[in-house]
N, C-alpha and C positions, 0 to 999 in steps of 0.2 A: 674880173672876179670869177666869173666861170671857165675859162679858162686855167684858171686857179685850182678853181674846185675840182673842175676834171683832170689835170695834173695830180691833185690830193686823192683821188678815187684811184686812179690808175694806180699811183703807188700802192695804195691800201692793198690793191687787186694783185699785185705782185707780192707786197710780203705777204700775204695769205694764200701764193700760190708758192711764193719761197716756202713758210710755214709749211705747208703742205705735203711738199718735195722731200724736205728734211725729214719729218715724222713718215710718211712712206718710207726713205730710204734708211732711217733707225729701225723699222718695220720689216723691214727688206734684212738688212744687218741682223735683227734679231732672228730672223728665219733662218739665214744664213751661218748664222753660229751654232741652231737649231742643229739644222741639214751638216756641219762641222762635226760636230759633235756623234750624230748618229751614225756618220761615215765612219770614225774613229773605232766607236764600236763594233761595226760592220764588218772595218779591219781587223781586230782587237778578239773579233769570234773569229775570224777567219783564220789567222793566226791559229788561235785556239785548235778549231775546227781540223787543219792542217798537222796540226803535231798530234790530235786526237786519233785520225785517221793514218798519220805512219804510224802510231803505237801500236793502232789494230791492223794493220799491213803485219809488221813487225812480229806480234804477236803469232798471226793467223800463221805465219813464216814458219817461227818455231812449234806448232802444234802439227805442222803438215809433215816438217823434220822428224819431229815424235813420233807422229803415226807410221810414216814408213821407217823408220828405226824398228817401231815396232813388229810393223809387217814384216820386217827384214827375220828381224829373232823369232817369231812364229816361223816364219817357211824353214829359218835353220833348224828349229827346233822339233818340227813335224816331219823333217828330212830324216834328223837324228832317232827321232823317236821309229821311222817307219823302215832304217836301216836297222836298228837296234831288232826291231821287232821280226826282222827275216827266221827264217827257221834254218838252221845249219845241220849238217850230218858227219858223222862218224863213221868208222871201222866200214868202209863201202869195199866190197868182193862183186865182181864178175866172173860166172861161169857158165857154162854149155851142161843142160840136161839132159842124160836120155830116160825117156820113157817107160820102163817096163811095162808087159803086157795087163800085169797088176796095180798099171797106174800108178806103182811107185814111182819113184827118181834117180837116180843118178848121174854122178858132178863128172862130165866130159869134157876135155878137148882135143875131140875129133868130131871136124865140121860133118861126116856123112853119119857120126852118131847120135848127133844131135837132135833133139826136137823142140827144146826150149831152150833161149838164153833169158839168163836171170841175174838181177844185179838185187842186194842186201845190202841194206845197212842200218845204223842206228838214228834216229831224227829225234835232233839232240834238246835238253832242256831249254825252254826260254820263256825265262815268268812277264817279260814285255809283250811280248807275241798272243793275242786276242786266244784264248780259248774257244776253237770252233771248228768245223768239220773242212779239213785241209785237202784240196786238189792235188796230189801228186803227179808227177808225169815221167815216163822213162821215155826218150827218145834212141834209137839203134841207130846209128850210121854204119855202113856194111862195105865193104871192102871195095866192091864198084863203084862207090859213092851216091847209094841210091839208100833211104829210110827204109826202115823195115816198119812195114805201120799194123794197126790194130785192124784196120778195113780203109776204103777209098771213098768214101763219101766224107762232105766237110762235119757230120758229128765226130768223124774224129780225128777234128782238127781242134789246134789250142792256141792262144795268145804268147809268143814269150819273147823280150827284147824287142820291142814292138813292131814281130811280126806275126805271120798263123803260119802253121806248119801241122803235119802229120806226129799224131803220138805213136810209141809201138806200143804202149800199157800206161792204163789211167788206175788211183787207186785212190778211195774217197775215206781220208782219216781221219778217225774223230781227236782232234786235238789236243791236250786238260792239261800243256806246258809241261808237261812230262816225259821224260824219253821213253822211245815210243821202237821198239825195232818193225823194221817192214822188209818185205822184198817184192820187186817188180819180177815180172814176166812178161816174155813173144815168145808165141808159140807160134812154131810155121803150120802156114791154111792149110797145105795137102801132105799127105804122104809120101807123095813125089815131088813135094818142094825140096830145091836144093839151097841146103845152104853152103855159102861157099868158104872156104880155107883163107885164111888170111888178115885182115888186123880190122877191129869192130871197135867202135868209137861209141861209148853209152853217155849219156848228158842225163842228167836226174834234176828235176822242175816242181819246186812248190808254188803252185798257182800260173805267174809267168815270169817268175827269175829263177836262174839256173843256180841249184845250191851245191854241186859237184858233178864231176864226170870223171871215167876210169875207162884206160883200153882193155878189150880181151882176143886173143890172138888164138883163133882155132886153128888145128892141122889139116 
């Protein structure tokens, strides 16, 4: 009979640890569908998360196009406006002056009569163009291929094509988009400077771009 009874215990002792096993592993299962389910989600924002962030890719894509589209039309457009805004010239003459002792003038060409050469012209309207006081510039190229300049030190040098070079005459005009007539001048340093016969090459410079040039060809 004990024998019996301990047979009947041990059972007991098993379904109560079958019992046991089961509700653990519904327990387990139900965790398990838990942890299912949140994974899904997981996936589900991830997904989400993933087509969120190509839109803002996407997005950021087209706004960076934008801006440099934009940049692009500003730089043409500040090209345009700063070509517009050059100052141009008209009716330009070259001649050779001589001096009378009365410091008058007169229009020569003959190089040993010479004391100044002088270029005129008209500096023409333009209502884009900054009203403000304009740098001009005459540059001489001279027949030996040598500048005729104002003096040899670098104040009288100037920017133009982006280089420095020697001016022969600088002229500082007050600008108000108006046509404006001017005339340049080099006058030779001595009395016994010679100027020499043969073909003179003048370039005319607002600021540092060249807005005309004209040969003049003394005897």
């Amino acid at each position: 009979r004990e024998e019996i009874e301990d047979l009947l215990a041990k059972v007991k002792d098993k379904d109560y640890a079958i019992y046991k096993l089961k509700k653990e592993t519904k327990t387990l299962r139900t965790i398990m569908k838990g942890y299912v389910v949140t994974i899904d989600s997981i996936n589900t924002l991830n997904v989400g998360l993933r087509k969120e962030n190509l839109e803002v890719k996407q997005t950021l894509n087209k706004e960076r196009d934008r801006s440099k589209e934009l940049q692009k039309n500003n730089e043409n457009l500040s090209s345009k406006v700063a070509i517009a805004s050059r100052l141009d010239v008209s009716g330009v003459s070259a001649f050779g002056v001589n001096v009378k002792r009365d410091m008058t003038g007169k229009e020569t060409d003959r190089s040993r009569r010479t004391d100044k050469i002088r270029v005129c012209f008209s500096l023409n309207e333009n209502k884009v163009a900054i009203a403000e006081k304009k740098n001009l510039y005459l540059r001489i190229l001279a027949p030996d291929g040598k500048i005729l300049t104002a003096g040899e030190t670098e104040n009288f040098k100037f920017e133009f094509n982006g280089l420095k070079g020697y001016y022969s005459d600088k002229e500082i005009v007050d600008y108000a988009n108006e046509k404006v007539d001017v005339c340049l001048d080099w006058a030779k340093p001595s009395e016994d400077y010679e100027i020499l016969p043969g073909k003179y090459m003048l370039f005319i410079y607002a600021e540092d771009y060249e807005m005309a040039n004209i040969s003049l060809t003394l005897k």
